[in-house]
C-alpha positions, -999 to 999 in steps of 0.1 A, spaced: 30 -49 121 58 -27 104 61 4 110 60 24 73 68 59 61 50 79 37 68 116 20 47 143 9 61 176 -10 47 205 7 52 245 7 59 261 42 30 283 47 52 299 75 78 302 99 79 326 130 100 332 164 81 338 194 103 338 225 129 304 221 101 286 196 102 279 161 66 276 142 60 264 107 33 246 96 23 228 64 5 200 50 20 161 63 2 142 39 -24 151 14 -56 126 8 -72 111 -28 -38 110 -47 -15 82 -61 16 87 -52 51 67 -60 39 36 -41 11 36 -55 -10 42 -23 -40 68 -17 -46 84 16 -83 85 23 -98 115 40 -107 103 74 -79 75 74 -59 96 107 -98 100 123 -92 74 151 -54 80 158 -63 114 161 -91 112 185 -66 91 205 -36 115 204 -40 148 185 -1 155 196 28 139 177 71 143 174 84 156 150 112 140 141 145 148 115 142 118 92 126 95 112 158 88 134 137 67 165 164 64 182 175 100 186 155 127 202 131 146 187 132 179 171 99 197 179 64 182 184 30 192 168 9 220 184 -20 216 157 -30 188 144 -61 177 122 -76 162 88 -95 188 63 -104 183 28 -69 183 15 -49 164 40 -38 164 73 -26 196 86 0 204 109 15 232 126 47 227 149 71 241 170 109 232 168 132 243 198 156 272 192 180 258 221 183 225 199 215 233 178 202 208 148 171 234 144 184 266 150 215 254 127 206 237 104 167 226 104 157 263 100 176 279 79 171 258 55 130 254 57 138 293 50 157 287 22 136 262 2 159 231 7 137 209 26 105 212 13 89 173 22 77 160 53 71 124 59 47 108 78 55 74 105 25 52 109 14 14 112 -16 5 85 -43 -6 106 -67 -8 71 -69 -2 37 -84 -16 5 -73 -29 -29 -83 -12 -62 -87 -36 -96 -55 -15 -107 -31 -21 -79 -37 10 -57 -31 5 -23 -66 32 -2 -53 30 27 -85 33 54 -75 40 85 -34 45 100 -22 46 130 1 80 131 32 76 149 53 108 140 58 134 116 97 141 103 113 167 88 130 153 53 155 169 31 136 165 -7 144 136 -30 174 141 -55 147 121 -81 115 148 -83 91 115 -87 104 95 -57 78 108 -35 78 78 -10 105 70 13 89 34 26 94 6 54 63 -10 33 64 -46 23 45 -44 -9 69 -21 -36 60 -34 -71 34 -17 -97 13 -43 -109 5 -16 -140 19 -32 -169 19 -49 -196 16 -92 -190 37 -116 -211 24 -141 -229 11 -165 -204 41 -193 -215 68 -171 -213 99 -184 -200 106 -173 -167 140 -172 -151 150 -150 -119 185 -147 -122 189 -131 -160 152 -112 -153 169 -94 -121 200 -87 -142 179 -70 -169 157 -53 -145 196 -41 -129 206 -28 -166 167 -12 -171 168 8 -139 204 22 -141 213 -1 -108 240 -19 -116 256 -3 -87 231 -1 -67 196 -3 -65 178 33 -68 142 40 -63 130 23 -101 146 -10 -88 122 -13 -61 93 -14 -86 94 -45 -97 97 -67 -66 64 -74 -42 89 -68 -10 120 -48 2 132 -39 31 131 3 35 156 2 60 185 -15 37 176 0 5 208 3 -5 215 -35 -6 201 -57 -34 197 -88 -11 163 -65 7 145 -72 -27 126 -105 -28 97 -119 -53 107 -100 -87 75 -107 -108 88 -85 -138 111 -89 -170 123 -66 -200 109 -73 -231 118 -58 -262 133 -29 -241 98 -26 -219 94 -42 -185 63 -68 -183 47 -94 -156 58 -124 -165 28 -147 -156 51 -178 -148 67 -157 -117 37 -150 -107 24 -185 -106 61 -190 -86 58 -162 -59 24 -177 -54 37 -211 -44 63 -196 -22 41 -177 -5 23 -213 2 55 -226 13 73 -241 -18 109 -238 -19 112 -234 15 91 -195 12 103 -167 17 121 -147 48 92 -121 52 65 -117 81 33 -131 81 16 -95 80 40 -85 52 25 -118 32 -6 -113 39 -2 -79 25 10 -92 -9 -17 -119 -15 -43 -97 -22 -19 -82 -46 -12 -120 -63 -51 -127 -60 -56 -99 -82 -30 -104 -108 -45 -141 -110 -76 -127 -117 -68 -105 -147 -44 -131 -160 -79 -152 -160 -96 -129 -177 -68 -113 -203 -59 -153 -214 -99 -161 -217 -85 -187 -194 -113 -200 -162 -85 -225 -150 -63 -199 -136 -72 -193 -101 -53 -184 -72 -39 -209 -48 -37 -184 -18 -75 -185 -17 -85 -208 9 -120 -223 17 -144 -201 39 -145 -214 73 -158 -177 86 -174 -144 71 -142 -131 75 -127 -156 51 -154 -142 28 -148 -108 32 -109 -112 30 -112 -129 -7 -140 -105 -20 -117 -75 -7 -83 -93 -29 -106 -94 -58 -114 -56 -61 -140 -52 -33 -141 -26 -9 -149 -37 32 -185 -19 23 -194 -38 -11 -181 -67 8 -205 -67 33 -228 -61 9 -225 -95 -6 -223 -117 28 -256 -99 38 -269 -107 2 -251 -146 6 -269 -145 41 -301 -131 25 -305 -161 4 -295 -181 27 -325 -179 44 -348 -176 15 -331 -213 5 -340 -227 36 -375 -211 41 -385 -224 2 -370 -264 14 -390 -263 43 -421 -247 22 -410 -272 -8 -410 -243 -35 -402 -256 -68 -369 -255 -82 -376 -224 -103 -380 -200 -74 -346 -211 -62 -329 -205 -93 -343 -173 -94 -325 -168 -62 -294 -175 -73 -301 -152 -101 -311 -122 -81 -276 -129 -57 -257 -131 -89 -268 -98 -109 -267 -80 -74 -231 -92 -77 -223 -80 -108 -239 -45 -106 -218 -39 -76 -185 -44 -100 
């Protein structure tokens, strides 16, 4: 599981000295809002972290590896977000120094949260809700030169998946598509934080290299980036495998097939076209099998166990009218009932 990192804007409410202590406090991520990365925070998603450790570090830019600048003294969701209030060490030179003065000031004005995803959901439009997180820390982050770059991200799945499609037989090649996308985004250089939208992966911690950017899915076309269906049909395959796949984790792949599964499934329905369906879905050998699809097709974990209790429901009703040899009509109205209740549910 990879450890990710979320940046909100927030306003200091204060800052005081008591004795050799810091205090500020603040707001560390705020709930029911898209941000950059197209993720939502969901009010009680830091319930269970919480209950398990209500104390965090607070850490300068999320450097793991040096020591922390202050730690959390308050700590605890409310209808906006999740509050915090800390205390930073004036005997640390970093804080006193620099840290401080310049919270005072108005130059850092974001915090960013550390966390592992322990569960979210897929929207029909791409939007990551994610469910529950594991909260590791809380850092300290200088704001971002671009004003929309809200997220500063270890996450596997980058891309928006809200534009425009190509024509289904557009021609799809990666090498002049990632040199357009370069020329679009201003990145010939480098890639900047536009770059990253149109890939399903990169790697947060090597941002600044082009080679932490795998699966483009996107092209320019006439001057307006679009989803080209064809690399879609390819990242699909090399997520299967083809092409020898791709140098990802498993749990960052499994993070993007919902993402693909969903993509197939507009394509399907914006060509008029039943025959495309995603390879990634495999046959149901559990309920969690079940559950897994219905959630990559738009589904939250509730209205997913909605339908394997309804699946279950007429399970039984099946077998109960074979062993009382009902007719063929009360069957089909079964199948009826399980398909409208499917339907109203979308």
């Amino acid at each position: 599981m990879k450890r990710e990192i979320k940046s909100f804007p927030f306003q200091v409410k204060a800052t005081a000295e008591e004795n050799n202590i810091f205090t500020f406090e603040g707001y560390a991520s705020t709930f029911n809002n898209i941000d950059h990365g197209d993720d939502v925070v969901i009010r009680g998603a830091f319930a269970n972290s919480l209950a398990k450790n209500s104390q965090v570090p607070i850490l300068w830019g999320h450097k793991l590896d040096e020591p922390p600048v202050g730690v959390s003294v308050q700590l605890y969701e409310d209808d906006k977000g999740l509050f915090i209030k800390g205390n930073l060490p004036k005997e640390d030179t970093l804080v006193s120094g620099r840290i401080i003065p310049q919270m005072k000031v108005g130059s850092i004005k974001e915090m960013s949260i550390g966390f592992f995803t322990k569960n979210f959901d897929m929207s029909k439009d791409g939007v990551r809700l994610l469910k529950e997180i594991e909260l590791v820390e809380v850092s300290l982050v200088t704001k971002a030169m671009n004003s929309q770059a809200l997220v500063s991200s270890f996450k596997s799945f980058a891309g928006t998946t809200k534009l425009s499609l190509a024509p289904k037989d557009r021609s799809w090649d990666s090498t002049q598509a990632e040199q357009r996308i370069k020329e679009y985004t201003d990145s010939i250089e480098a890639p900047n934080q536009d770059y990253r939208k149109y890939f399903m992966y990169f790697d947060g911690q090597n941002s600044n290299l082009f080679g932490s950017y795998k699966l483009l899915f996107a092209d320019i076309i006439n001057g307006e980036p679009h989803i080209i269906p064809k690399a879609i049909f390819s990242i699909a395959g090399i997520l299967n495998g083809a092409r020898g796949g791709v140098d990802i984790t498993d749990a960052d792949k499994n993070r993007i097939k919902p993402v693909i599964n969903q993509l197939y499934k507009r394509m399907a329905d914006e060509f008029s076209d039943d025959s495309i369906t995603s390879p990634l879905i495999k046959s149901f050998d559990t309920e969690r099998d079940i559950e897994q699809t219905l959630k990559s097709h738009g589904f939250s974990s509730t209205e997913a166990k909605k339908v394997i209790s309804k699946i279950k429901e007429f399970s039984n009703q099946r077998d109960a009218g074979e062993d009382n040899q009902r007719d063929a009509d009360a069957k089909q109205k079964i199948i009826a009932d399980l398909n409208k209740f499917i339907k109203n549910l979308k």
